[in-house]
Backbone as CSV, one residue per row, in Angstrom:
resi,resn,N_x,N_y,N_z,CA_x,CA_y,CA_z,C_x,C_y,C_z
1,UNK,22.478,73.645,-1.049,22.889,73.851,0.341,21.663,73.892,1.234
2,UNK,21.737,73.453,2.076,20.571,73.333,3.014,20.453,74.162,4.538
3,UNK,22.137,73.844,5.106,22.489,75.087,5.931,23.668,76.116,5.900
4,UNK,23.889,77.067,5.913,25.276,77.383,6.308,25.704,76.590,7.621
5,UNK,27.119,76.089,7.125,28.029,75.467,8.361,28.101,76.343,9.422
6,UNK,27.179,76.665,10.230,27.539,78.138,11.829,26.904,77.561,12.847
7,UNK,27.099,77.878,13.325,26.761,78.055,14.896,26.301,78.822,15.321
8,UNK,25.618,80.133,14.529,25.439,81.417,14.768,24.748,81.860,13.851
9,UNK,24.712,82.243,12.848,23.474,82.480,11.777,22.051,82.208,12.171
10,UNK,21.590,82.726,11.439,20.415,83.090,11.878,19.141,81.642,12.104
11,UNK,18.874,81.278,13.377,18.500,79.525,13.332,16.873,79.860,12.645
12,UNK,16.649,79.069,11.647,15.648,79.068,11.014,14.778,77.749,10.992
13,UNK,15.480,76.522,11.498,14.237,75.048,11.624,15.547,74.398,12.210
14,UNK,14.702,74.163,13.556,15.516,73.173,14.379,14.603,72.296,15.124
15,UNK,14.868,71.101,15.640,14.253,69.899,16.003,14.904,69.978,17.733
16,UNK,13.462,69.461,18.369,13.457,69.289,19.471,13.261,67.869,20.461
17,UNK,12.921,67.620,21.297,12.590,66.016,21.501,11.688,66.575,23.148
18,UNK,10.028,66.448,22.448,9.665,66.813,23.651,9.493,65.891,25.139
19,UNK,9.804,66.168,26.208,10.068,65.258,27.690,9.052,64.071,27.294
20,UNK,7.933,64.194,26.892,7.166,62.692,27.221,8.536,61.878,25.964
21,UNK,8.171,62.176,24.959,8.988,61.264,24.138,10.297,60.809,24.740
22,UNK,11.044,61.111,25.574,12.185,61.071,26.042,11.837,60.289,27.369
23,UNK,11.388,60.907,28.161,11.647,60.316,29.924,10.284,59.455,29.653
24,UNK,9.615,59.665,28.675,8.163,58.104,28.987,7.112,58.697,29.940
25,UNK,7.492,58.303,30.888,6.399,58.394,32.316,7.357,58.763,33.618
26,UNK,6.419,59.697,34.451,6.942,59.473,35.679,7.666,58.069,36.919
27,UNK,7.046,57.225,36.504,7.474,56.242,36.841,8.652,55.819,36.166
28,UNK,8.953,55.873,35.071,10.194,55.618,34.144,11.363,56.548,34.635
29,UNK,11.029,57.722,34.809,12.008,58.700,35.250,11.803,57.978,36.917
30,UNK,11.663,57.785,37.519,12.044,57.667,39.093,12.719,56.165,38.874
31,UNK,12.884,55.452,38.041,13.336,54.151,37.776,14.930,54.388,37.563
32,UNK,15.188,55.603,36.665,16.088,55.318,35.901,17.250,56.453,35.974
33,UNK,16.771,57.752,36.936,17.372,59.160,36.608,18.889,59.027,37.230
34,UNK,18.918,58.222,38.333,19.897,58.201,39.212,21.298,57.215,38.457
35,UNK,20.568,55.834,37.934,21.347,55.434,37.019,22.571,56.045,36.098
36,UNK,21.622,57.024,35.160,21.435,58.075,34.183,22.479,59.116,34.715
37,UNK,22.909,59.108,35.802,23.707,59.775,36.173,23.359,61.575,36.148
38,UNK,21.865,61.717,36.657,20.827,62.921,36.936,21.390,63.177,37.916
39,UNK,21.182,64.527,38.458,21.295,65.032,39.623,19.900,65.145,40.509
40,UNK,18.853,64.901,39.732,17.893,64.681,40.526,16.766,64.058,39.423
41,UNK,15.484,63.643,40.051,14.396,63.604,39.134,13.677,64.724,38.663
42,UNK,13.374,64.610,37.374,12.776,65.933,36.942,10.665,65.396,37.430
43,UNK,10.376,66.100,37.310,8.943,66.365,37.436,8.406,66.026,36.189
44,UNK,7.980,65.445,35.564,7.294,65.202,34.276,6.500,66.525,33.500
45,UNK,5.413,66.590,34.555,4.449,67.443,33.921,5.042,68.834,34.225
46,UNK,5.786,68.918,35.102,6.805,70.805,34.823,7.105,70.776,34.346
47,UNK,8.132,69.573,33.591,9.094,69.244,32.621,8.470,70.208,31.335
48,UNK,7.171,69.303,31.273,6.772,70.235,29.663,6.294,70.955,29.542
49,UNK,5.983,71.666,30.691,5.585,72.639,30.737,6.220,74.291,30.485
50,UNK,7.648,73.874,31.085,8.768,74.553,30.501,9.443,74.506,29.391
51,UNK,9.523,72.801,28.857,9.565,72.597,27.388,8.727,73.447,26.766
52,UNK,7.534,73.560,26.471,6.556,73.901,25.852,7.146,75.873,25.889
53,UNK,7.514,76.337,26.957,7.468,77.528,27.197,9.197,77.957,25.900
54,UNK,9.886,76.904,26.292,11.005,77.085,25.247,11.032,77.436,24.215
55,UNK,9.892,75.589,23.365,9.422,76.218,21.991,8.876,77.229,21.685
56,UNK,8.455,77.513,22.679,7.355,79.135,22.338,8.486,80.093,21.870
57,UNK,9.771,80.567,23.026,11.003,81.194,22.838,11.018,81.476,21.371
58,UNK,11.447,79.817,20.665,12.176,79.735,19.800,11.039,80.127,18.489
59,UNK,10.213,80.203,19.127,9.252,79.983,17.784,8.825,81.737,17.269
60,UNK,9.254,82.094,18.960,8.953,83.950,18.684,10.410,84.759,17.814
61,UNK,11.283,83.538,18.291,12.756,84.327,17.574,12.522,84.067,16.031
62,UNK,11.503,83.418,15.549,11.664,82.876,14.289,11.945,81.477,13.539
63,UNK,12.197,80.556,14.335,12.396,79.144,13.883,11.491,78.656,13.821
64,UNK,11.251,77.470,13.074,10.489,76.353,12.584,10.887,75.655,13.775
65,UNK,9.866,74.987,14.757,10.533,74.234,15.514,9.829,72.438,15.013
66,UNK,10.356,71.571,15.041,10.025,70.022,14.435,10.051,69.308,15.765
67,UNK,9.243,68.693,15.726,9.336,67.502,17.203,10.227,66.048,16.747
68,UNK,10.980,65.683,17.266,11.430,64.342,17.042,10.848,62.951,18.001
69,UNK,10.336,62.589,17.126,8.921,61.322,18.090,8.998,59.885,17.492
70,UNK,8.998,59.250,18.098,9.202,57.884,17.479,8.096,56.939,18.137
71,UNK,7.292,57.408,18.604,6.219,56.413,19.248,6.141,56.005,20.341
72,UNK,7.597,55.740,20.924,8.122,55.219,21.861,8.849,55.796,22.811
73,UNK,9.449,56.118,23.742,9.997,56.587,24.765,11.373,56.114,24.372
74,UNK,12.622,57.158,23.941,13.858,56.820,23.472,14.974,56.852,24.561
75,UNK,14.754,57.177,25.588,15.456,57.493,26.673,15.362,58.948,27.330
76,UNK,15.530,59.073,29.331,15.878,60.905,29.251,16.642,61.424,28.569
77,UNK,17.873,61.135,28.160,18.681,61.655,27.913,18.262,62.308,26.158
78,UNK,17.441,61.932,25.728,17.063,62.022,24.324,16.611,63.362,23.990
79,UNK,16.177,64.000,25.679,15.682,65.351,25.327,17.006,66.567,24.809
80,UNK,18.014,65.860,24.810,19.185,66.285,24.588,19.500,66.043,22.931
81,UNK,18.942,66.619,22.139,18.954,65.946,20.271,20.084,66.170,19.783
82,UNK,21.074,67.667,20.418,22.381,67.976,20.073,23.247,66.817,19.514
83,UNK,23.584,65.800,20.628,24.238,64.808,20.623,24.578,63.905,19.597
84,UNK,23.049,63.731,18.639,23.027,62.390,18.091,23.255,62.950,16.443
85,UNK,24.069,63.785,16.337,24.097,64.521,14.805,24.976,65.441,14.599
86,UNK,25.802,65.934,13.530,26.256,67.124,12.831,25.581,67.462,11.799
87,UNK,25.463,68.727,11.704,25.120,68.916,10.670,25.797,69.709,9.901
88,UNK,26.250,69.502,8.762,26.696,69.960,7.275,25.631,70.922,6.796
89,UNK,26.783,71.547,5.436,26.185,72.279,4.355,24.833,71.444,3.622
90,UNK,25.414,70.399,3.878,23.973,69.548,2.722,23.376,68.343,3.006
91,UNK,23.903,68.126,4.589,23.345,66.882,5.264,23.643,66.898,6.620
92,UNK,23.629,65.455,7.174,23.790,65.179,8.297,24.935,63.932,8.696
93,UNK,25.725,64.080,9.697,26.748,63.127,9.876,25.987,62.367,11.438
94,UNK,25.645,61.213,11.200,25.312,60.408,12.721,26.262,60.100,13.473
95,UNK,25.820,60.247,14.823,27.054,60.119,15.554,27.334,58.603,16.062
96,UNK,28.063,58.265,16.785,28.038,57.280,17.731,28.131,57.358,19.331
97,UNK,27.370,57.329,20.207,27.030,57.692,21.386,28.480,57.158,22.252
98,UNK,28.777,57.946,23.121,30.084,57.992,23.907,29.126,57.254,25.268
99,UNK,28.060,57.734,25.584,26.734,57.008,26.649,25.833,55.968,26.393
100,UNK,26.604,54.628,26.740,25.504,53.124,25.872,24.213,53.487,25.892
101,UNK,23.606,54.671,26.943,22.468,53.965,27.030,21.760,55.229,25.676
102,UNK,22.450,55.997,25.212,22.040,56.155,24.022,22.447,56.146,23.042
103,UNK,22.507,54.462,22.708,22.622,54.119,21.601,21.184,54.525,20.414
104,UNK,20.288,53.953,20.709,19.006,54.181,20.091,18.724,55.527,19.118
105,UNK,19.273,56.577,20.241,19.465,58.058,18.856,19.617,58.145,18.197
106,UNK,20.393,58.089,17.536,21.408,58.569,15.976,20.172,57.469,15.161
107,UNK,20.044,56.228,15.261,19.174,55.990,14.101,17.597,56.748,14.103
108,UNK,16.905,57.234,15.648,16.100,58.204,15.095,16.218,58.690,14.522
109,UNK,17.211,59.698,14.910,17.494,61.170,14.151,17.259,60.770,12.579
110,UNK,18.091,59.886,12.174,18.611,59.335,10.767,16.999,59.347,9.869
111,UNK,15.641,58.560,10.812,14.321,58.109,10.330,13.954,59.711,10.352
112,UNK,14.244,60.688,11.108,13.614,61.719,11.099,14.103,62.766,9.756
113,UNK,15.768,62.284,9.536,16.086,63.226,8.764,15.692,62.726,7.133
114,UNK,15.405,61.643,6.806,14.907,60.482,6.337,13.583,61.369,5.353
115,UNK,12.320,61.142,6.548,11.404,62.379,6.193,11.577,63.714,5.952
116,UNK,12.425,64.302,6.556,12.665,65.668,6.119,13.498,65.516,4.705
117,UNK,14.155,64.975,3.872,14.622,64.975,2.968,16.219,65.371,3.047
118,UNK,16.463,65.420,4.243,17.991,65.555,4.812,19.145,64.907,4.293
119,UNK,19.770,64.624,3.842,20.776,63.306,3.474,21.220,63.030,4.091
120,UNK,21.862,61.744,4.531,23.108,61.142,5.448,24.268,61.407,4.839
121,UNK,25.278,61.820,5.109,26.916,61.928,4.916,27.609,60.948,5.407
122,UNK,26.905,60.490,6.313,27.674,59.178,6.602,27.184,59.440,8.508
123,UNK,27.902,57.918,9.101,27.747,57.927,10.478,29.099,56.923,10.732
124,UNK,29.365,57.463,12.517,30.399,56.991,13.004,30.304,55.620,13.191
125,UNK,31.290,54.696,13.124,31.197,53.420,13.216,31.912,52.446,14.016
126,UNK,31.518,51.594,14.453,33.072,50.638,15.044,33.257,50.954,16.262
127,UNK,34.690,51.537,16.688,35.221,51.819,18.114,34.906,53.378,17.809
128,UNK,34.356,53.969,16.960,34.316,55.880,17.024,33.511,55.655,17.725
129,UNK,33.659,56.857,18.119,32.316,57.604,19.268,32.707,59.060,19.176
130,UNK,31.341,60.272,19.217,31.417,61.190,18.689,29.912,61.341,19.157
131,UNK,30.097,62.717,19.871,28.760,63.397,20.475,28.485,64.614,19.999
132,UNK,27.267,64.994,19.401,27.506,66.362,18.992,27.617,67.434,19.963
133,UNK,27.378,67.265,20.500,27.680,68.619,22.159,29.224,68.652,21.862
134,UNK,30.037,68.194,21.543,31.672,68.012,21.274,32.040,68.485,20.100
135,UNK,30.947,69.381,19.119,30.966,69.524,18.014,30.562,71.077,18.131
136,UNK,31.392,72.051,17.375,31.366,73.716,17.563,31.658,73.983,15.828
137,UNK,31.038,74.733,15.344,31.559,75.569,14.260,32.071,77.042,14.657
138,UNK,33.199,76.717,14.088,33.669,78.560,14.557,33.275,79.152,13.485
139,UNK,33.698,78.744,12.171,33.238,79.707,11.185,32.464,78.570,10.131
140,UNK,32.035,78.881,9.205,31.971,78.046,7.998,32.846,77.195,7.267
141,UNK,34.209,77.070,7.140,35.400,76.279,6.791,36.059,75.363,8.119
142,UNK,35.662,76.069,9.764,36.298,75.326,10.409,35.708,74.881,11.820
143,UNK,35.512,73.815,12.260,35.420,72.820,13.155,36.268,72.673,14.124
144,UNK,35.568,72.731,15.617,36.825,72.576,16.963,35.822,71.060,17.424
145,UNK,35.962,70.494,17.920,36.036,69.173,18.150,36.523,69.181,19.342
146,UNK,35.983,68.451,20.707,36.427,68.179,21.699,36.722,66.828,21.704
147,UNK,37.844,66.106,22.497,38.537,65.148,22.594,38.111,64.627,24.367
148,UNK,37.415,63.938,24.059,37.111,63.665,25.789,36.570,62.227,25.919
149,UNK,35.646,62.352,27.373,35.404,60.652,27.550,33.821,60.124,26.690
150,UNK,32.955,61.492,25.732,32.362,61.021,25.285,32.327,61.121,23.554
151,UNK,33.583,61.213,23.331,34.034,61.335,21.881,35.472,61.359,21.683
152,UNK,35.615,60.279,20.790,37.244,60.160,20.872,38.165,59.785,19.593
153,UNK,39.068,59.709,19.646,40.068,60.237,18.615,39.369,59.551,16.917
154,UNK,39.057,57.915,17.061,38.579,57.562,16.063,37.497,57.849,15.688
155,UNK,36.452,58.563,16.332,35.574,59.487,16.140,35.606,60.216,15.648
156,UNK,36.551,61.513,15.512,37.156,62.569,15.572,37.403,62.615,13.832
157,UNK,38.090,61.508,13.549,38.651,60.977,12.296,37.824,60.512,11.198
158,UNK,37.035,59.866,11.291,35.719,59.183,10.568,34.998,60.703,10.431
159,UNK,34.725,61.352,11.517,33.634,62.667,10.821,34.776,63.314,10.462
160,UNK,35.644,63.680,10.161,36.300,64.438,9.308,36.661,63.895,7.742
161,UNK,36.478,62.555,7.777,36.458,61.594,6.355,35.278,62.243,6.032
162,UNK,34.174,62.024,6.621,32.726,62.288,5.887,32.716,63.471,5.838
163,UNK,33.015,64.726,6.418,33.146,66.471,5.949,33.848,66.496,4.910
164,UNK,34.897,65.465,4.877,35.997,66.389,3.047,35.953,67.567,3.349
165,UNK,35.842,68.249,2.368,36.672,68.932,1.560,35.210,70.509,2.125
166,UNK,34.255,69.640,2.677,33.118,71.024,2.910,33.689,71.899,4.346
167,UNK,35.368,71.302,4.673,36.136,72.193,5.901,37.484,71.774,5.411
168,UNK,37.986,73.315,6.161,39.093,73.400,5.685,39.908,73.111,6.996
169,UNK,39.549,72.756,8.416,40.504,73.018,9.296,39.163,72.310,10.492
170,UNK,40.170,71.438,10.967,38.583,70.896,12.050,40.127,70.569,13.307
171,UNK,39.815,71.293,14.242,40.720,71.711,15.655,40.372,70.766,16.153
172,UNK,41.347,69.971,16.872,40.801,68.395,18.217,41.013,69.286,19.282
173,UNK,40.012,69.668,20.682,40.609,70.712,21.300,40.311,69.532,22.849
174,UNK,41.661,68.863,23.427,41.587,68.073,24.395,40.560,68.381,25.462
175,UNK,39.659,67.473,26.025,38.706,67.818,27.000,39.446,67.767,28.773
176,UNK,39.002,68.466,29.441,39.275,67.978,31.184,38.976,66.652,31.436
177,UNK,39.816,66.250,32.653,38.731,64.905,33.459,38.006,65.506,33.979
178,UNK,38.011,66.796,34.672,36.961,66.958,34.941,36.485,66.002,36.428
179,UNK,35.069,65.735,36.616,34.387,64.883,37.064,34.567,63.589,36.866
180,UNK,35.377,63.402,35.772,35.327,61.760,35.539,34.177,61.151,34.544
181,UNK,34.711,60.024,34.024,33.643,59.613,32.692,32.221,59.631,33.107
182,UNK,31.621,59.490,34.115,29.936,59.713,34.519,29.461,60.733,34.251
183,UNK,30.206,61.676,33.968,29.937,63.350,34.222,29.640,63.610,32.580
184,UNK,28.868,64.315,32.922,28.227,65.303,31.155,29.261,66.336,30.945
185,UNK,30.305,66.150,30.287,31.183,67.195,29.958,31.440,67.056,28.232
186,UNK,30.860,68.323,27.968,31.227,68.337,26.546,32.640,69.481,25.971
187,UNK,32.770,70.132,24.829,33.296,71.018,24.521,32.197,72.414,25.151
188,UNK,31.146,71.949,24.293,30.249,72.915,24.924,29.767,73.090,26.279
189,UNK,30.004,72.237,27.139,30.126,73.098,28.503,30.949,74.124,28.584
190,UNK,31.397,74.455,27.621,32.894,75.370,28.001,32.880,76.412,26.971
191,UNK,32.569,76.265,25.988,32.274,76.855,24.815,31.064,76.928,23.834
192,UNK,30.474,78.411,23.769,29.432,78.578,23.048,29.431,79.228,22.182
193,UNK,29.727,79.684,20.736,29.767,80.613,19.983,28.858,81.374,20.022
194,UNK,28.935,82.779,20.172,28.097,83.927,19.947,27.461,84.539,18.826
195,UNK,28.340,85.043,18.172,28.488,85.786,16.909,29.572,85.268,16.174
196,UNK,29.805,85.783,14.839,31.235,85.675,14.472,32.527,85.933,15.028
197,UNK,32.284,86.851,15.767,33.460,87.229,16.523,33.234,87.078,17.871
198,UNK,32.365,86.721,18.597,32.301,86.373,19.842,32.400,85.171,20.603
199,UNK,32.788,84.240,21.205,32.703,83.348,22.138,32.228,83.292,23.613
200,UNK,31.324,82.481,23.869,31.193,82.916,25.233,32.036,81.511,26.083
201,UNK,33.023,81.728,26.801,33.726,80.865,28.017,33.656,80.340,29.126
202,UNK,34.620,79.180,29.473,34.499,79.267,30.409,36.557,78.783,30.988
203,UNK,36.775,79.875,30.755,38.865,79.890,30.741,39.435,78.589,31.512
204,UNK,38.783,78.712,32.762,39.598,77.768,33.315,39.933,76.318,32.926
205,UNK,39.144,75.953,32.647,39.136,74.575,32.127,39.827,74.514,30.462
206,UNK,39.567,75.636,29.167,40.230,75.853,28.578,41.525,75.752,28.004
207,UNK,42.101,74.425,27.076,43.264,74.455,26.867,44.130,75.350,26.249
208,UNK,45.452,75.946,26.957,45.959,77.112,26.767,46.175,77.062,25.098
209,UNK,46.442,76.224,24.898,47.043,76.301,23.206,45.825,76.563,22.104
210,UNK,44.584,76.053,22.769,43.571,76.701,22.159,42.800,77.951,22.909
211,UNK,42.729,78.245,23.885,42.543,79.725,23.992,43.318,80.769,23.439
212,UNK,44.824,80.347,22.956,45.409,80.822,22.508,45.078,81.317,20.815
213,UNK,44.982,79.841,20.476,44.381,79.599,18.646,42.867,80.722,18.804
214,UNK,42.224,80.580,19.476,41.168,81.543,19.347,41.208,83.087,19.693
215,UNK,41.901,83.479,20.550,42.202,85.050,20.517,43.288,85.535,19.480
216,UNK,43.950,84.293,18.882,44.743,84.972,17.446,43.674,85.224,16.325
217,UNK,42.898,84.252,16.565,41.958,84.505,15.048,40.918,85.602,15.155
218,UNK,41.178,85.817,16.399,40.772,87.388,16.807,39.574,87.619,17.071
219,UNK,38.628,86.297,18.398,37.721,86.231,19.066,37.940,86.849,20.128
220,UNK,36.425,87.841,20.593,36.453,88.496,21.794,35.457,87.270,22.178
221,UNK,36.644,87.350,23.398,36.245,85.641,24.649,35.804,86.505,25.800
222,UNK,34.075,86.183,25.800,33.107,86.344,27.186,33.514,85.439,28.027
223,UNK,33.705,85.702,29.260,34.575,85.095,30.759,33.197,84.518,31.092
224,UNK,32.656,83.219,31.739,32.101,82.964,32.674,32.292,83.009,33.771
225,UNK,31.596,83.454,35.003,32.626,83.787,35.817,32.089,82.180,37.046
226,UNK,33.040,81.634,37.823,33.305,80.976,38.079,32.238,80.122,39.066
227,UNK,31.253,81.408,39.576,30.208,80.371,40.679,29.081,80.365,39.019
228,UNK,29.133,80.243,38.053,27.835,80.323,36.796,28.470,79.191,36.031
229,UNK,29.146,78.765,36.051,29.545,77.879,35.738,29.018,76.544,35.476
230,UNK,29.227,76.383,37.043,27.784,74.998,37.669,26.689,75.605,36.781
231,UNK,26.666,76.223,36.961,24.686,76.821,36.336,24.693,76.493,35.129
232,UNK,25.702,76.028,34.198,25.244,76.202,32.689,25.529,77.449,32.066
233,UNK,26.308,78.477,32.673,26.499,79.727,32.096,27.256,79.339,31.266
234,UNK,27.853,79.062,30.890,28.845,78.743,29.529,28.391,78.120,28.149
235,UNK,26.916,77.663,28.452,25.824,77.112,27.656,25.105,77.830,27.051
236,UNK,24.802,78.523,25.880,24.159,79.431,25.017,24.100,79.136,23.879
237,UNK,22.880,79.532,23.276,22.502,79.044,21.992,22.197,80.128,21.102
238,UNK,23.150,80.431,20.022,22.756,81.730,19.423,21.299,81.483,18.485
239,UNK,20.871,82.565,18.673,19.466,82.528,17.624,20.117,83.368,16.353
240,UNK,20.535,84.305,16.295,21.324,84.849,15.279,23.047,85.317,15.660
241,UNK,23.516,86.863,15.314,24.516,86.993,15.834,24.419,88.195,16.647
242,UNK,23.376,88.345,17.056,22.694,89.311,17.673,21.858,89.181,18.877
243,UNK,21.125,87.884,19.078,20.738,87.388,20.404,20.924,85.728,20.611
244,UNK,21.033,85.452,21.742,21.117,84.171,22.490,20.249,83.674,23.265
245,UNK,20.074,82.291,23.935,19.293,81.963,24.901,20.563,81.443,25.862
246,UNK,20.236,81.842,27.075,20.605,81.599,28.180,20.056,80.690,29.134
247,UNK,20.038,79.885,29.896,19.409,79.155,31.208,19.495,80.463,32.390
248,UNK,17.781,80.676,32.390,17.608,82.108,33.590,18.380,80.828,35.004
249,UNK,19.081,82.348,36.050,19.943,81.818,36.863,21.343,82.206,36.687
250,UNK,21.830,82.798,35.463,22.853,83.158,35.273,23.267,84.739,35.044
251,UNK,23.156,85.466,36.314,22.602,87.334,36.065,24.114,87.728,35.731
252,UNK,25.216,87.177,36.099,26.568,87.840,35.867,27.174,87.234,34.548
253,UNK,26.571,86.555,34.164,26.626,85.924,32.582,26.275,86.686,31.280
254,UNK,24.696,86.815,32.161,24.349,88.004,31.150,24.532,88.794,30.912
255,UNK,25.063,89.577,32.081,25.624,90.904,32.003,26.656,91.018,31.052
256,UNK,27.582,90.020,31.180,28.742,90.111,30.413,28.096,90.070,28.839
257,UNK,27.401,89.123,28.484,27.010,88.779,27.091,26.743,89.937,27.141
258,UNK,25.357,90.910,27.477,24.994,91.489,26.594,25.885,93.450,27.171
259,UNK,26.968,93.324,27.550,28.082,94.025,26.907,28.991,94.064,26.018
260,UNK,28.796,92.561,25.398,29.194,92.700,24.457,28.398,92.697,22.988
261,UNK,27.703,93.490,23.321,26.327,93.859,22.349,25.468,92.656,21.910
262,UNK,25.044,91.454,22.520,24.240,90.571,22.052,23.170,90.692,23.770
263,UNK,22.011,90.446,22.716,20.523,90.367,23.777,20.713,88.957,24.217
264,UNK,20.299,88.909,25.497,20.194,87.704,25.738,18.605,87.388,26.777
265,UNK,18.383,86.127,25.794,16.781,85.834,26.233,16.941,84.798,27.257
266,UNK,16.259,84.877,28.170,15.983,83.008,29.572,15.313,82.680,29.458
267,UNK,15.419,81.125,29.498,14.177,80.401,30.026,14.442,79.388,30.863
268,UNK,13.305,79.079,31.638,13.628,78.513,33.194,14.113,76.809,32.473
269,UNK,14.936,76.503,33.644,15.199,75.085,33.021,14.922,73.945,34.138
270,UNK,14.735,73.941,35.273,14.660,73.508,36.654,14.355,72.343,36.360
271,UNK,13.579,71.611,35.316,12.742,69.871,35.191,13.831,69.896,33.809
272,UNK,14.134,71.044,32.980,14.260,70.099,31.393,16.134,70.463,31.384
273,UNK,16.899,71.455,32.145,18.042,71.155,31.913,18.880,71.205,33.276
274,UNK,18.927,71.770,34.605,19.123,71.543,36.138,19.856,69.884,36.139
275,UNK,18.312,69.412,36.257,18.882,67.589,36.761,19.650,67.263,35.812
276,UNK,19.563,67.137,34.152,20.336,66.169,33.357,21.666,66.868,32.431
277,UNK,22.003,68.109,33.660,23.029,69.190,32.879,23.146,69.615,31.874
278,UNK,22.353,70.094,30.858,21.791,69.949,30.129,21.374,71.459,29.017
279,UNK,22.286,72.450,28.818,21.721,73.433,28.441,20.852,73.446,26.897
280,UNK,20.784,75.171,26.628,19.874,75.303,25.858,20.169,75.009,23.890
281,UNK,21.670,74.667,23.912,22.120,74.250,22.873,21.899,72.588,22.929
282,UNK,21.830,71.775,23.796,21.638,70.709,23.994,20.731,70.018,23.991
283,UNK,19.684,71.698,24.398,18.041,70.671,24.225,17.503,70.736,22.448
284,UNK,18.861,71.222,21.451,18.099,71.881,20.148,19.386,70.640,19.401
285,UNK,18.589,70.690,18.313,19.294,70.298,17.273,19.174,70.779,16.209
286,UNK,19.986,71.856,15.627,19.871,73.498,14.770,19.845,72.424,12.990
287,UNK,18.979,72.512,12.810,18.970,72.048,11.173,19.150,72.742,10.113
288,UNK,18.995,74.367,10.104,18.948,74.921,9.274,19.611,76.810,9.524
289,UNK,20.538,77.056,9.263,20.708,78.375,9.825,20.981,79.476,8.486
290,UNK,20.608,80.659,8.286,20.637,81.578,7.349,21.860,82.796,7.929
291,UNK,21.882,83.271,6.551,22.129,85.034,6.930,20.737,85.384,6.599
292,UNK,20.815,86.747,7.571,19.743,87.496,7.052,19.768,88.933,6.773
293,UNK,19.633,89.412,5.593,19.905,90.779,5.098,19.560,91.421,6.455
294,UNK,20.543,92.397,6.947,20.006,93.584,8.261,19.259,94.105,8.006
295,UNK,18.415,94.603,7.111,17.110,95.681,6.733,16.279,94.714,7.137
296,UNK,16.185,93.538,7.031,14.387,92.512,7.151,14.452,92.186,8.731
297,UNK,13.688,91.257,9.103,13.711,91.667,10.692,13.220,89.712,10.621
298,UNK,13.419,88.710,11.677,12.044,87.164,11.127,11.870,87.952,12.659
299,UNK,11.892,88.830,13.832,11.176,88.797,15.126,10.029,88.417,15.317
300,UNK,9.404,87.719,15.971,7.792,88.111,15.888,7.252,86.540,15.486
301,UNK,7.458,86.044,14.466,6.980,85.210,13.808,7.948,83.703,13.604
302,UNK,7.140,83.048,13.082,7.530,81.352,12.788,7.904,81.441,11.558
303,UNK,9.311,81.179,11.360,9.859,80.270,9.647,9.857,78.917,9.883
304,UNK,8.795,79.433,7.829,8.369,77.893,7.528,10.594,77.872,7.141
């Protein structure tokens, strides 16, 4: 086994995609952001500068953090690694991009997981399309899956061929229009797992039959409240089941999270998640997650 199937366990080596590798050059980003369907241009050199301040985050909570680099400039959108992968108990499932213009991902990822000694489980093919931002573990046996304009039903189907039998229950949970197909809307705009028993929300948009399926299985659902929304408040990335990262900007978010007994850490996002909507689960791609006995502590330090 390589990870536990969570969303929440304790993140121990996850891969990042730092801004040069992604946006190229300033000139590349003023070429292309508006296209790209950005809300604005990011700044290059703030960009990584706040990148850089992230990994630091992640590296004090304890993770191994890995750069994903290919030589070349893979697209902006690349700083987003979530997307182009699932990951399994003992590998990795490639996705197929719901956004042409990142097509190019998923076979990075694939060269990267390649070197790491990762296995492929397989990748989406054909007419699938399947984004990992659309991809949630609630527990270890089961999978919610968003159904929307950047992942869709034959998608949906193909990664559940390649999981077998390593889930017992993988939920299709219909997406909003929303904004319309231009728009970055995942599951996870809406949904972030906390802890085992926690979720953090965002109701409105929420299909009743699955807000429903989730307060039977007897999740306490954190409310986003409605102007945090826009902000990415509904976007959180657990480091264990005990603290999160947040996008600073969201003070009535936090509040709520950490009443419900989880710490929650910020970091500024203004160049690396603001313009390309973009939160802090989105800028990670979690490779490896543990339990960790409650007596030992990883605070402080980097796991190899």
């Amino acid at each position: 086994m390589l990870t536990l199937q969570s969303d929440v366990a304790s993140l121990r080596r996850v891969m990042v995609c730092r801004p040069r590798d992604a946006f190229g050059s300033q000139q590349e980003i003023d070429r292309s952001w508006e296209a790209l369907g950005y809300r604005r241009a990011p700044d290059l050199g703030a960009a990584e500068t706040e990148h850089e301040a992230f990994v630091a985050l992640l590296r004090r909570a304890g993770a191994d953090v890995l750069y994903l680099a290919t030589g070349e400039p893979l697209g902006m959108d690349a700083i987003y690694p979530r997307d182009a992968s699932v990951i399994a108990a003992d590998g990795a499932v490639l996705c197929r991009m719901g956004k042409e213009s990142r097509t190019a991902e998923p076979a990075a990822q694939a060269a990267a997981f390649a070197a790491l000694d990762v296995p492929i489980l397989g990748e989406i093919r054909g007419r699938g399309r399947l984004e990992g931002g659309d991809v949630a573990w609630l527990d270890e046996r089961t999978l919610a899956v968003g159904l929307g304009y950047r992942t869709n039903a034959e998608g949906i189907q193909q990664l559940q061929r390649h999981l077998g039998d390593r889930i017992d229950t993988l939920i299709t949970v219909p997406l909003p229009h929303w904004r319309g197909p231009g728009d970055v809307f995942h599951l996870m705009s809406m949904l972030s797992p906390l802890s085992e028993t926690v979720l953090l929300v965002y109701s409105p948009l929420l299909p009743v039959i699955f807000r429903r399926a989730l307060l039977e299985r007897g999740y306490q659902l954190v409310d986003v409240p409605d102007e945090e929304f826009e902000t990415m408040g509904a976007n959180a990335l657990a480091l264990d089941p005990s603290r999160c990262v947040l996008l600073a900007g969201n003070p009535r978010t936090r509040r709520r999270i950490e009443s419900a007994g989880i710490e929650v850490l910020e970091y500024e996002g203004r160049q690396i998640s603001n313009p390309g909507s973009g939160g802090p689960t989105c800028l990670t791609r979690p490779l490896a997650r543990f339990r960790v006995d409650p007596d030992s502590t990883i605070r402080g330090g980097t796991q190899g």
